[in-house]
N, C-alpha and C positions, 0 to 999 in steps of 0.2 A: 409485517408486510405479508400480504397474500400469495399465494402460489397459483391462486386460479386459470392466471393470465397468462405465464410462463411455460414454455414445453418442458418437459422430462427431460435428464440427462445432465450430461458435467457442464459445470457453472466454475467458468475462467474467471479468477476473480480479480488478476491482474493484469488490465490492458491497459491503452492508453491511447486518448482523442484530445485533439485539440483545434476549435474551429480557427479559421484562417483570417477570419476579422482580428484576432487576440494572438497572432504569432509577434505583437511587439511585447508580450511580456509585460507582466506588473513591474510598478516604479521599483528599484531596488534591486532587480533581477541578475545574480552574479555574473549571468553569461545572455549572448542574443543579443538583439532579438533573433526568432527565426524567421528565416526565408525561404523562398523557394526560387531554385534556380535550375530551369528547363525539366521540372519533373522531379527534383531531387530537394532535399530537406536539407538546410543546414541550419545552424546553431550559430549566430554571429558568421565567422570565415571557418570555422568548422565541419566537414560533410558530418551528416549521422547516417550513411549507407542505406538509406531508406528512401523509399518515394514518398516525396508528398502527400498525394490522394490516401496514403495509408494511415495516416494521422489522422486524415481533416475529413476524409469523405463516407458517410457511414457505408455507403454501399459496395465499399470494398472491404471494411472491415468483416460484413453483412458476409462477403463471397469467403475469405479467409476463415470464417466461423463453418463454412458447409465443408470446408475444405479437409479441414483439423475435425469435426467433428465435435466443435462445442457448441452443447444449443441454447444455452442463455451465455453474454460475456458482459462483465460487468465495468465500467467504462469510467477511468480517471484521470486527470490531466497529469502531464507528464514531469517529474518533479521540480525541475526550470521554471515553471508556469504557477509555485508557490508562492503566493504573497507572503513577503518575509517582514513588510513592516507594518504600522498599522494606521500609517497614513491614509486619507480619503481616495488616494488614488487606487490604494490594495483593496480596499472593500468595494468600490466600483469594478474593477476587474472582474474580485470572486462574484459577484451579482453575477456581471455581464456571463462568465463562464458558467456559473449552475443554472441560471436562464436557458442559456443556449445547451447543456448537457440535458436538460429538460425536456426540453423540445424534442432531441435525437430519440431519447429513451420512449417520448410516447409515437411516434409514427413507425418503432421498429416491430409493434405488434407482440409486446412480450419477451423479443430476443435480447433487448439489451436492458439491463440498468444503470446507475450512475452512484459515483460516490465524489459527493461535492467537495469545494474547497472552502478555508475562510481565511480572513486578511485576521496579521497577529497582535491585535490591538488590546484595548481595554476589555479587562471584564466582561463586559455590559453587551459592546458591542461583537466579543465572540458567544457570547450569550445569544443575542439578537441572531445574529447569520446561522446558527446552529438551530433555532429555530423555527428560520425559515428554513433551512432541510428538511428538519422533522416534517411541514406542512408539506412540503413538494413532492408529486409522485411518483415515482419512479426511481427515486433516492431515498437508496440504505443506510446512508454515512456521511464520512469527511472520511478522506486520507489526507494525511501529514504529513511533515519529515523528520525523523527522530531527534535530532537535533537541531538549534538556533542558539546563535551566539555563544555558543557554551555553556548551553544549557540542554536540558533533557528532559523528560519525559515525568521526569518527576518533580520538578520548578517550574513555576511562573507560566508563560502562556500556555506553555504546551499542559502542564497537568489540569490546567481549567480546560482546557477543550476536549481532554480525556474525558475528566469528570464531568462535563455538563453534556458528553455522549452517553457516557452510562446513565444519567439520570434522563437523557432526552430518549433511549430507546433507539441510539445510533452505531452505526456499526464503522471499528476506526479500523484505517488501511493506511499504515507506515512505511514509507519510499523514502529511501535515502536519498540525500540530494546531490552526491558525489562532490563531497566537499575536498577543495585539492591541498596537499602539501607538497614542499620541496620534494622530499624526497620520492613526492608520486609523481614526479612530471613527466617521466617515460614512459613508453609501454601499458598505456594507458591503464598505470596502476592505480592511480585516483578511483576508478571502476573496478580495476578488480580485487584493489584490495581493499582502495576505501568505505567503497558503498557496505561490504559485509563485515567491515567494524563501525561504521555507523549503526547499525542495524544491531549491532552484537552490545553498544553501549547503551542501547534505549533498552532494549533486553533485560540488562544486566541493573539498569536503574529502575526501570519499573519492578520487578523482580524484589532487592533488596532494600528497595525502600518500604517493602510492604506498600506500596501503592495499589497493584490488584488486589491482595485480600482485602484492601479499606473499599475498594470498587467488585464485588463480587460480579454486577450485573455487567459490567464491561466487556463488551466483545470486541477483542483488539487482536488483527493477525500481521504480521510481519514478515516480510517479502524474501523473496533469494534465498529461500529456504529456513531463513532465522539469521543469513550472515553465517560468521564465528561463533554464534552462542554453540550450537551443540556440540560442536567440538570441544567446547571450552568449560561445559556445565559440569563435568566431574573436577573441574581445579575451582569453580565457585562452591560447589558443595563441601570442598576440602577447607577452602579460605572459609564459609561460614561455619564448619566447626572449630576448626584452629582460632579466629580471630573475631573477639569481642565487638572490634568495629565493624566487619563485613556483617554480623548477625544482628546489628542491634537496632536496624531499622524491620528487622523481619521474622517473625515467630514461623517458619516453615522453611525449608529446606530448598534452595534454586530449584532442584527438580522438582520437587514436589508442584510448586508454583508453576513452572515451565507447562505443565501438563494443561494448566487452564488458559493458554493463547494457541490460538492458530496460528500457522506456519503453509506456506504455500509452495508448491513442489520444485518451482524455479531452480533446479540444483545443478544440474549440467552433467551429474554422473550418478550413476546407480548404488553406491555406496555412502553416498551421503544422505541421499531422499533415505533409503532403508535407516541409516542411523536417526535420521530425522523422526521416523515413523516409529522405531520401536521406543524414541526416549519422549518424543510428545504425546503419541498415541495415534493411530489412524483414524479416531473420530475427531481430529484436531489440525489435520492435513488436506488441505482445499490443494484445487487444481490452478495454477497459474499459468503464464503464456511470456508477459513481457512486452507482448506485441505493442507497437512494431518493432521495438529497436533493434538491430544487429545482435545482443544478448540475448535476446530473444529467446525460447525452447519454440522450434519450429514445428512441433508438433505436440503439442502439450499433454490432450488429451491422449496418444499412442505411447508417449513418457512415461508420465504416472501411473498410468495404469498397468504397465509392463514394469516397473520398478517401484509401484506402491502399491494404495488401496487399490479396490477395484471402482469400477464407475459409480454403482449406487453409492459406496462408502464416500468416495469424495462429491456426489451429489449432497449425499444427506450432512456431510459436513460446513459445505458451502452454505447451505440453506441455512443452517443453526448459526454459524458464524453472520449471515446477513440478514439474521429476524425472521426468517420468512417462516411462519405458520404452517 
């Protein structure tokens, strides 16, 4: 992907749009549809403490970008809005949605791009949808969700849609979907603990299954900082020398491996992004946002750059992580 189009400067890599024709959600959808009531977004009977227009309408996201100081944001539906089966109805969705992501990304004049979705069907046909990304302009990628059905990143749909990224020249962006347990039903722990062990399991399987060294060209970054993985990478580096099964899918060391994904700054405090940065690396650390949700970092760019790389590093990181020439 070119750069010619694009201004200079930090590139958000994780926001989130969604047009208001498709707030009823793909068949399947564990929660919603969404709505909008007097101005305000919710989730089925759910608020999500946002306004509407913030989701749906580019030209606020447009004023939020001058606001924060990011000059390109890169624009993906929000992980509710994943087609989780691979029924006719989910591939019509993901059309309809990278259609319409399409369209945003060329009237924004360079400021925005987009990272498509696909429904989790056959082979053939995540083949087929992955291809029509590649042909479409303004689109880097797919984003995913680390998990389905209990499975991960290294089985069954999700590792064909990895794999047919890295061999398409596509760039993947992993969103947990905040999948609930009993004992997350409080305190909206489902979110704050779930999402960054979602995140920490797709990590930890991609990782140990030797899946990225069999994928070297894959450019795959993962959200909310990485989750739990780096707190956790010194007990995988322990378990794959101690134990024959944690090592025996993978001829390199978790960290060693860790070093070749991106991780985006979403962290909420100044000590984690720093850990973040010196165990993945700063040319391996893009800039994220979150927007719109209430989790959100409300000022991204003034974040990262105060508690990480500096601007051009998380420029040039972003750009490497999204193809861009």
């Amino acid at each position: 992907m070119s750069t010619d189009m694009h201004p200079e400067g930090v590139i958000d890599v994780h926001a989130h749009w969604l047009p208001r024709d498709l707030f009823g959600l793909p068949a399947g959808a564990p929660y919603g549809p969404m709505n909008d009531r007097d101005g305000q977004l919710y989730l089925g009977d759910l608020p999500l403490s946002i306004a509407t227009e913030a989701m749906s309408d580019e030209a606020a996201i447009i004023r939020d970008m001058a606001r924060t100081g990011v000059a390109v944001r890169v624009l993906s539906a929000p992980p509710f809005a994943f087609p989780l089966t691979g029924e006719a109805e989910g591939a019509d969705y993901a059309r309809a949605f990278n259609t319409s992501l399409a369209d945003v990304v060329r009237r924004a004049d360079g400021n925005l791009l987009g990272l498509g979705i696909v429904s989790l069907g056959t082979p053939e046909l995540v083949t087929a949808q992955l291809t029509d990304l590649r042909a479409t302009d303004g689109i880097a990628g797919v984003a995913i969700p680390p998990v389905v059905d209990g499975g991960s990143l290294h089985r069954g749909t999700l590792r064909h849609i990895i794999s047919e990224a890295a061999r398409l020249d596509l760039s993947v962006l992993v969103h947990p979907m905040q999948i609930g347990r009993p004992e997350w039903a409080d305190y909206y722990l489902a979110n704050l603990i779930g999402n960054p062990v979602e995140t920490a399991t797709a990590v930890a399987n991609l990782i140990l299954s030797g899946l990225k060294d069999e994928l070297p060209a894959l450019r795959i970054c993962f959200l909310h900082g990485g989750g739990c993985a780096p707190g956790l990478l010194g007990r995988w580096d322990h378990g794959w020398r101690a134990r024959a099964d944690v090592r025996g899918g993978s001829t390199r060391l978790p960290s060693a491996v860790f070093r070749d994904l991106y991780f985006d700054t979403v962290t909420h405090d100044r000590p984690q992004l720093e850990l973040l940065c010196q165990i993945a690396g700063e040319d391996k650390v893009v800039c994220g946002s979150d927007y719109p949700f209430d989790m959100a970092e409300p000022e991204p760019v003034q974040f990262a750059v105060k508690h990480g790389p500096d601007a051009d590093a998380l420029a040039r990181a972003a750009r490497a992580f999204l193809g861009m020439s």
